[in-house]
N, C-alpha and C positions, 0 to 999 in steps of 0.2 A: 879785367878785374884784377886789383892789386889786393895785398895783404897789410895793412901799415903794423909796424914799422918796415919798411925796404932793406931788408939783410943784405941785401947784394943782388949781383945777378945771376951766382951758379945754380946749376939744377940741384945739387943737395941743398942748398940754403933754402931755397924755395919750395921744396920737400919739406923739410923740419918746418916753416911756415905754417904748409898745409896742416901736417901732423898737428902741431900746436894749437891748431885753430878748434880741434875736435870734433869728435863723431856727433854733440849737440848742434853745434853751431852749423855744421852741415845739412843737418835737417833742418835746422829753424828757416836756412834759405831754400830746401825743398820741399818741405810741407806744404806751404802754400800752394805751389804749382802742381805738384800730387793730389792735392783737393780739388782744385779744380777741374784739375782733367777727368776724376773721379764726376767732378758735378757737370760736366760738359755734354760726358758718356751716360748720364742719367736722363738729363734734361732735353738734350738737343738732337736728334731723331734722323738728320739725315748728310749728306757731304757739306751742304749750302749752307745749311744751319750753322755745323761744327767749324764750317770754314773762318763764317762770320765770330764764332765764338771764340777762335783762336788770334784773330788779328784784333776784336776785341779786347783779350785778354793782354794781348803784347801794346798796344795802346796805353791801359792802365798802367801796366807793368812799367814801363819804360816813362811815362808821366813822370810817376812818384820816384822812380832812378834819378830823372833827371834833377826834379826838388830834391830828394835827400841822399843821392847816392849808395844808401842803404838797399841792398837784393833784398834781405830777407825781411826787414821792415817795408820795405813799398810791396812784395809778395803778398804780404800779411792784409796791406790795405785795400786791394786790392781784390784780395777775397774776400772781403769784410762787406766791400763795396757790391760784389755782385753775389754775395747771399743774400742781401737786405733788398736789392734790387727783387730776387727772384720771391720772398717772403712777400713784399709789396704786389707784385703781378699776380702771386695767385691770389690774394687778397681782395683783388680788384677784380680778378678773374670769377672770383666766389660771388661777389656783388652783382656785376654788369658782366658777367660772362665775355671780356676779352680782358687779355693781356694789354701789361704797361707797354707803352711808347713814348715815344723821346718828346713829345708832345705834350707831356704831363708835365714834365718840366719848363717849357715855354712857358705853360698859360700857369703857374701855379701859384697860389693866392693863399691868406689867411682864412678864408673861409672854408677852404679843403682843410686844412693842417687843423679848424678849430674844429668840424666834423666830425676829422676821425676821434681825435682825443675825446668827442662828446659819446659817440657811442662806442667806443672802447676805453671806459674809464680807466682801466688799468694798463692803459698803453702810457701813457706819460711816466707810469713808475716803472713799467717794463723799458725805455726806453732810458732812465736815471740808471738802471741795474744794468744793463748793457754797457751803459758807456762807464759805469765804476769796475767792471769784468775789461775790459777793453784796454780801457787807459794804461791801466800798469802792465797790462798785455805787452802792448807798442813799447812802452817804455823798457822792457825788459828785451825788446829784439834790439832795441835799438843799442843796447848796452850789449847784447851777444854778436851782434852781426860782426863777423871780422874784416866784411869786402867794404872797399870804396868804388865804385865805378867814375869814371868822368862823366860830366853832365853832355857834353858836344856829344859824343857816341850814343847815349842813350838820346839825346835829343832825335837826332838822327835817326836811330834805328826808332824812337815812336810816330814821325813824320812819314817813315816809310811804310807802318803799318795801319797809316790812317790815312794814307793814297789809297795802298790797296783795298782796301773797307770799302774808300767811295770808288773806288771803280767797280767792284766786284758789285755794289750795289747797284749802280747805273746800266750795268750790263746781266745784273741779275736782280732785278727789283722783286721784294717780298710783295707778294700776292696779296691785298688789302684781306681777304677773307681768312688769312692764317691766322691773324688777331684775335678769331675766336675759338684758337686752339690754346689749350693749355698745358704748353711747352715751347721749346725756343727762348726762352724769355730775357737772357742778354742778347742771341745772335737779333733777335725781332727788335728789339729795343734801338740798339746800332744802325742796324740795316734802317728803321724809321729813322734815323736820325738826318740822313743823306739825305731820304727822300722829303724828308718833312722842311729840312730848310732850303732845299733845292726849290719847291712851291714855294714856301716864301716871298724867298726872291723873285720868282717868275711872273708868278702870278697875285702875291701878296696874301693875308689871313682871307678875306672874302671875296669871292669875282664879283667881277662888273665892267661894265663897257669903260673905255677910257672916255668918251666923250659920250654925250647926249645931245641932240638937235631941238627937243624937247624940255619945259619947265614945270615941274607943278609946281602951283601954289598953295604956300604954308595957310592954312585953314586958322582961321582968327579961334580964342577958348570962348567958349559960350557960343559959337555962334549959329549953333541946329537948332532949328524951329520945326519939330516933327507935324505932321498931321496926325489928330486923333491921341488918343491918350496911349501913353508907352507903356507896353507891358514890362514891369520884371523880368529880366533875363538870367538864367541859371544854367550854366553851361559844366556838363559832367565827365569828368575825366575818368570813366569806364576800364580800370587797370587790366591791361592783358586780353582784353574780351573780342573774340569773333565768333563768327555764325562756323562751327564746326561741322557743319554738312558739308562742307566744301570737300572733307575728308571722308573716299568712300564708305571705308570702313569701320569708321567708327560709330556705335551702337549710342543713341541720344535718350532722354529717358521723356514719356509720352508729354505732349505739349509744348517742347522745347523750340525754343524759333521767337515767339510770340515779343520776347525782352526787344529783337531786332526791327519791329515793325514800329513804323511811326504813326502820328492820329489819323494818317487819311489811308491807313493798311498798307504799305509801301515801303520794301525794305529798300536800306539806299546803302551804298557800300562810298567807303572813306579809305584813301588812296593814303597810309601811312610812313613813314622814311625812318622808319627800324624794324625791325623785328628782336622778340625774346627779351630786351633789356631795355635801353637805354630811353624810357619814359618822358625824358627831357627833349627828345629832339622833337617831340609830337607837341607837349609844352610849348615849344620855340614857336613851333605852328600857329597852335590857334591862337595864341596871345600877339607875337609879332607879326603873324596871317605874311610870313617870309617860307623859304626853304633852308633847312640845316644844308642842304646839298650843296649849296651854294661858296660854304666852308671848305670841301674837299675833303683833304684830310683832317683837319683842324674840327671837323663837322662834332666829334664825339664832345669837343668840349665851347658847344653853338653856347648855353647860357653863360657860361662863364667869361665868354667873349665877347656876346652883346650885352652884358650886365652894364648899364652906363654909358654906350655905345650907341643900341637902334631903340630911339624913343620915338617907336609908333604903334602900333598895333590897336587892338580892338579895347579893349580897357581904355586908354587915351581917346579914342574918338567916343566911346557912350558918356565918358566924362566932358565933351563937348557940349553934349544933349543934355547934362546936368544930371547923370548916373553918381548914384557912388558905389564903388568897386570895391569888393572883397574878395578873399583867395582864403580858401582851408586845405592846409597843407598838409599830409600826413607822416612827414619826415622834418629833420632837423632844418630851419632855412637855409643853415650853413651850404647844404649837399648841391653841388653844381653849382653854388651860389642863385641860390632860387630866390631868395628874399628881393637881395640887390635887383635882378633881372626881372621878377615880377614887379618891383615898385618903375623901375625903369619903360616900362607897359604900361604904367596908369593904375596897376594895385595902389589903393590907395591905404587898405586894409589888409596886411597879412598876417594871420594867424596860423603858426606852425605846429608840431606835434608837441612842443614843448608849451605852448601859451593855452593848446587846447586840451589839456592834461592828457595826453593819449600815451598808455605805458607801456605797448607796446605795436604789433601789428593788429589794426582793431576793425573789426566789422563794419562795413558800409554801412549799420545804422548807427551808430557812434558816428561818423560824419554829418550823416543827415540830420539828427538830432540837435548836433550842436548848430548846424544851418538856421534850422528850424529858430533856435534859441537866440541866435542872432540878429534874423528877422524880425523879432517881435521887439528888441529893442531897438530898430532903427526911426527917422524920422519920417513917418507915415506918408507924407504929401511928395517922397522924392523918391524916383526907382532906384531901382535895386541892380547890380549887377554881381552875381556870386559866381565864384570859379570853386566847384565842389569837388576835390584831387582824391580817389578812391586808391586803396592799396591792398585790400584783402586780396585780390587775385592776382598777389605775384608770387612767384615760386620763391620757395621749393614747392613742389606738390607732391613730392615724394611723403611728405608728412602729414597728417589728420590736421587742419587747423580748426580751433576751437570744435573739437570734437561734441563740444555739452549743446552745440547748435544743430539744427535740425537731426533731432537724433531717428527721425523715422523713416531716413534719408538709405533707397536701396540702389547700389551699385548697379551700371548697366549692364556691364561686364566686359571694359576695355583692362587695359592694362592701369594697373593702381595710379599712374600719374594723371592719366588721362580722366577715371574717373573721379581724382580729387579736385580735378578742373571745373569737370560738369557740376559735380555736387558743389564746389563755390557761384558759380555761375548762377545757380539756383538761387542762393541764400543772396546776391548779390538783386538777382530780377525780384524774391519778393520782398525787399531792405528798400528799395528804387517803389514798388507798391505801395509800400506803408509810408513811405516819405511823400509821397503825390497824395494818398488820404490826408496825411496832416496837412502840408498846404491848402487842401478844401475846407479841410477842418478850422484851423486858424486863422484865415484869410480867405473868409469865404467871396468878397466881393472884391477881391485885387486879384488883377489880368496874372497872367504867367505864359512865360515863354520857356521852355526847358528844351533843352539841345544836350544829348549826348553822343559819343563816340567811344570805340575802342583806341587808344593808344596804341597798339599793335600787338602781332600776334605773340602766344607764348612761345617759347623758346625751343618746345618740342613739337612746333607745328611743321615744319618741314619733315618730321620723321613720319607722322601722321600723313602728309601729303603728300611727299613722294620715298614710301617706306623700303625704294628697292635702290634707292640713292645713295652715292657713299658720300663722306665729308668733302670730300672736295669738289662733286658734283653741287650740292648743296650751297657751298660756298661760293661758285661761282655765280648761282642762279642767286644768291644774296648781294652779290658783287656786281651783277647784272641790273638789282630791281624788279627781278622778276614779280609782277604784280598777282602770282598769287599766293607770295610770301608775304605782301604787303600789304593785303585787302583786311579791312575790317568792316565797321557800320559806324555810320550814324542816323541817327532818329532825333524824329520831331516832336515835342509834344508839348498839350497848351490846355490851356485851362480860362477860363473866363474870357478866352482871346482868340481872334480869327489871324491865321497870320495873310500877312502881306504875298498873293501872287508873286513868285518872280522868275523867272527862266533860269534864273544864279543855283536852285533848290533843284541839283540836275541829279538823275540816278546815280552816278560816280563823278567824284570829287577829288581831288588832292588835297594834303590836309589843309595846308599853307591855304584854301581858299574858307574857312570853316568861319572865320570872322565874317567875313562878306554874306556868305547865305545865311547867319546870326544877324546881320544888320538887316538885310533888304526883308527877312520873313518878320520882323521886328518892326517895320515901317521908318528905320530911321534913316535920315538923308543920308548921305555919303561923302566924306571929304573928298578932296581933289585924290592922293593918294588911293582912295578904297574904290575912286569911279575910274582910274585909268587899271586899277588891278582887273575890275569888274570886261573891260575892254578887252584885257590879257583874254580872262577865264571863257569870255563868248567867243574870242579867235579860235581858243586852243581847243574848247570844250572839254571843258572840266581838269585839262594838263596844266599845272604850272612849270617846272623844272625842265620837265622831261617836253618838255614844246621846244621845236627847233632846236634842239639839243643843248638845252639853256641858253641860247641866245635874249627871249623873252626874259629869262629871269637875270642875265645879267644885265640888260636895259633898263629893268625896273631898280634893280640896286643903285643903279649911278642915279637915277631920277632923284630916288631918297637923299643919296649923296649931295646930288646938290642941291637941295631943297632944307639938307639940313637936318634932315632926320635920323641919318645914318652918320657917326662921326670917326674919325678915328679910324679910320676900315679903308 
C-alpha cells in the first residue's frame, strides 16, 4: 500500500504521510470492512458459513483493488454489493421460501427483472434513489482514498482467495436443504457458485443418456383420429392442497376428505417434486409430463429453462387431436417465465392475472368464473382444453384471508396456521362445487373430463408430520424425497362422460405421469413420445425419476433430444 506522492523512503517521512492522510480517510477505508464483519456476525451462523463469507468477501475486495486500486472505494463496492445481494435473498426467501444462489444469475432473463418491477411498482424509483445516494457516494471515496495498491498483488491475493472458496467447497459442499434457511446468504451464494458450475460442466443444465439405441418418431400435427366423441378436458391446479390426515394430530373439521375423492370414490395420491413453495416445478410436470429432477440443481429454475427449449408436453399433443388450449393464470406471466414456457407446451391461450383483471390474491371462484366466461365464448363444435392455475391456498396463513368469506366458519382448534389452511381448503372444495354446478348448468349436453391435483404440500407440513423433527432432520428427509413430504392427490371427475379404462389411472402416480392418465382416461391416442412414456410408467409402476435411480428418466430425455423435442439442453 503506498501513499502518493512518495516523500522518500524514511520512516518519519512516511509518518507525516500517514498523518496527513487523516483520521477520515482512515475510516473511509475501514468502514466498509467493519460493516461487514458486523453483517457476517449477524447473518452467517456457524465456522463454514463465516469461512465462506470471509474468502468471499476478500474475492470482492481484492476484484475491485485490482480494477481501481482504490481500498476504500472497492471496500465501499463491495459492501454495496453484498447488501443488495442479502436484501434480494430475503426477498426471495419471503416469496419461495429459499435463499439466492449463483444460479439466479446463470439463468436470468427480462422476464424476472420485468416481474419484479411489476409487483413492486416502486422498486424502479427505489432503485433511481439509491443509485443518485450512491453515485456521489463512490465519487467522494474516490476523491478521499489516499492508498494506491498494485493491481499484480491484488490480483494475486483475489486468485488466491477464490482457490480457497473452491476447494473449501469441493471438500465441504453446502448441504442442498440449507437453501431453505434464511441466513448464509453470501457464504451459500459462493459456495452455489462452485458447485453450480462444477454440474455444468460435468453433467450439463439437463441429464440424459449420451447416446440412445432407440428412435421415436416425430408425430405428424393433426394426425389423432380419436374414437368416440372427445370430452373437454380441465385440468386444475389445486394450490398447496393435501389430504391432512396423514398428520396424526391434527383436528379436521366434520366431512373433511370428501374434496380428495374421485367419481368412482377412490382417493389417488399424486407423487409431487416440491414441497411449501415453488408451484412451477409441478407446472413443468403436468404440462411437459417431464421431471424438474432431471435439472439437479438448475431444477429451481425448470420453466425458465425449458421456456423455448422442450416443446412437448400434454397441450401440444390435445392440439394434435384438434384441442384448443387455454391457461388462467393467477400471477404476473412474467414470474418464472410462465407465459413463454406455457405457450412453449402448446398454450395456445394465456391469460394472466393482469388480462383477467385479478387485483389481487383472489378466491378460487374468481377463476372459475372467468373459466366459466370463456367457455361460453369459444367455438362450440371444437374441445376444449383449460389449465385452471388456483392460488388462494398459498401462504401466508398466518393471516385471515378474505375474512368477509365463509363468515360461519368455526376453528377446529390447531394452531392458527394450520386452521387458516383448513378453513381455505373449505372455501376452495365448495368454489370447485359451485364451478361443477355451473358447467351442468351452462353446458348441460357437452362431455367433461376435470382432473385435479395438489401442487404440493404447504410449507408447514413437515412440522405437522414429524413435529418432534429439528431443521435439519427435515431437510434431509427433503433432500432425500422422502414421499411423505411429497404425497398429495389427484382426482377424477366427469360429467356427461365415461372415461376410458386404463391401468395408467394407478393408485400413486409421479407427477411427471399426470398428462398420460389425462390422455388415456380421455380416450385420446398417444403419440410415439406419450406411448414409450406409458412403457416407462408400467415397468416402473407409477415411478418416473426415482426408477432406477433416473436411469429411465435420463433415456427418455435423450429420446426427446433426438427426436427434437428437447433442444438446446
Amino acid at each position: 500500500m503506498a501513499i502518493p506522492p512518495n516523500s522518500g523512503p524514511s520512516v518519519t517521512s512516511a509518518a507525516t504521510g500517514l498523518a496527513a492522510a487523516g483520521i477520515w480517510r482512515w475510516l473511509a477505508v475501514a468502514a466498509p470492512h467493519l460493516a461487514a464483519l458486523a453483517v457476517m456476525l449477524e447473518t452467517e451462523t456457524d465456522f463454514g458459513s463465516r469461512t465462506g463469507f470471509l474468502l468471499s468477501w476478500g474475492i470482492l475486495n481484492f476484484f475491485w483493488i485490482a480494477l481501481l486500486r482504490r481500498p476504500a472505494l472497492s471496500g465501499a463496492l463491495s459492501l454495496t454489493l453484498v447488501v443488495v445481494l442479502i436484501l434480494l435473498s430475503r426477498l426471495k426467501h419471503d416469496i419461495v421460501q429459499m435463499t439466492a444462489n449463483f444460479v439466479d444469475l446463470m439463468v436470468i432473463d427480462r422476464d424476472t427483472a420485468a416481474f419484479l418491477f411489476t409487483i413492486f411498482p416502486n422498486l424502479r424509483w427505489s432503485v433511481i434513489s439509491a443509485a443518485l445516494v450512491i453515485i456521489p457516494l463512490m465519487y467522494s471515496l474516490w476523491w478521499l482514498d489516499p492508498f494506491r495498491i498494485r493491481r499484480l498483488p491484488a490480483l494475486a491475493c483475489k486468485l488466491a482467495c477464490l482457490a480457497a472458496l473452491v476447494g473449501f467447497s469441493i471438500e465441504w459442499p453446502e448441504e442442498a436443504w440449507r437453501g431453505y434457511y434464511d441466513d448464509g446468504y453470501l457464504s451459500k451464494f459462493a459456495r452455489s457458485g462452485v458447485t453450480a458450475l462444477s454440474d455444468f460442466i460435468n453433467y450439463g443444465i439437463m441429464e440424459s443418456d449420451a447416446v440412445a439405441a432407440e428412435r421415436l418418431k416425430v408425430p405428424l400435427v393433426d394426425s389423432c383420429s380419436p374414437a368416440g366423441r372427445r370430452p373437454n378436458i380441465i385440468m386444475i391446479h389445486d394450490e398447496s392442497s393435501f389430504d391432512i390426515r396423514q398428520a396424526d394430530a391434527v383436528k379436521v373439521p366434520a366431512g373433511y376428505g370428501s374434496h380428495f375423492k374421485s367419481y368412482d370414490g377412490k382417493e389417488r395420491k399424486f407423487l409431487a417434486e416440491s414441497n411449501g413453495g415453488p408451484s412451477w416445478f409441478t407446472e413443468y410436470n403436468v404440462l411437459a409430463g417431464l421431471s424438474s429432477r432431471s435439472f439437479g440443481r438448475f431444477a429451481y429454475f425448470v420453466t425458465r429453462i425449458a421456456s423455448g427449449r422442450v416443446a412437448r408436453g400434454l397441450p401440444l399433443a390435445l392440439r394434435r387431436c384438434g384441442y384448443d388450449t387455454v391457461s388462467l393464470y393467477p400471477a404476473f406471466g412474467a414470474f418464472m417465465s410462465a407465459r413463454s414456457f406455457q405457450l412453449t407446451t402448446g398454450i395456445q391461450h394465456f391469460y394472466d392475472a393482469h388480462d383477467l383483471g385479478a387485483k389481487d390474491v383472489e378466491p378460487d371462484s374468481f377463476f372459475y368464473d372467468k373459466a366459466l366466461g370463456l367457455m361460453s365464448q369459444r367455438a362450440p363444435a371444437k374441445p376444449l382444453f383449460m389449465f385452471v392455475y388456483l392460488a388462494a391456498n398459498h401462504f401466508p396463513w398466518e393471516t385471515r384471508f378474505r375474512p368477509d368469506l365463509m363468515p360461519a366458519w368455526r376453528n377446529p382448534g390447531n394452531e392458527p396456521a394450520v386452521d387458516e389452511y383448513l378453513r381455505r381448503q373449505a372455501m376452495s372444495a365448495g368454489d370447485y362445487a359451485a364451478f361443477v354446478a355451473g358447467l351442468k348448468k351452462k353446458f348441460p349436453a357437452e362431455p367433461f373430463l376435470i382432473v385435479r391435483y395438489g401442487d404440493h404440500q404447504p410449507e408447514f407440513s413437515p412440522h405437522v408430520l414429524d413435529p418432534d423433527l429439528d431443521e435439519a432432520g427435515v431437510g434431509k428427509k427433503l433432500e432425500n424425497y422422502d414421499p411423505s413430504y411429497y404425497a398429495t392427490y389427484y382426482a377424477i371427475d366427469v360429467i356427461n362422460f365415461e372415461p376410458v379404462k386404463s391401468p395408467v389411472v394407478m393408485e400413486t402416480i409421479d407427477a411427471p405421469f399426470l398428462p398420460l392418465v389425462i390422455q388415456e382416461a380421455a380416450g385420446i391416442p398417444l403419440d410415439p413420445s406419450f406411448e414409450e412414456q406409458k412403457q416407462i410408467m408400467m415397468r416402473c409402476r407409477g415411478m418416473f425419476y426415482a426408477c432406477k435411480g433416473g436411469a429411465e428418466a435420463r433415456r427418455f430425455n435423450r429420446l426427446l433430444i433426438d427426436a427434437g423435442l428437447i433442444q438446446g439442453l
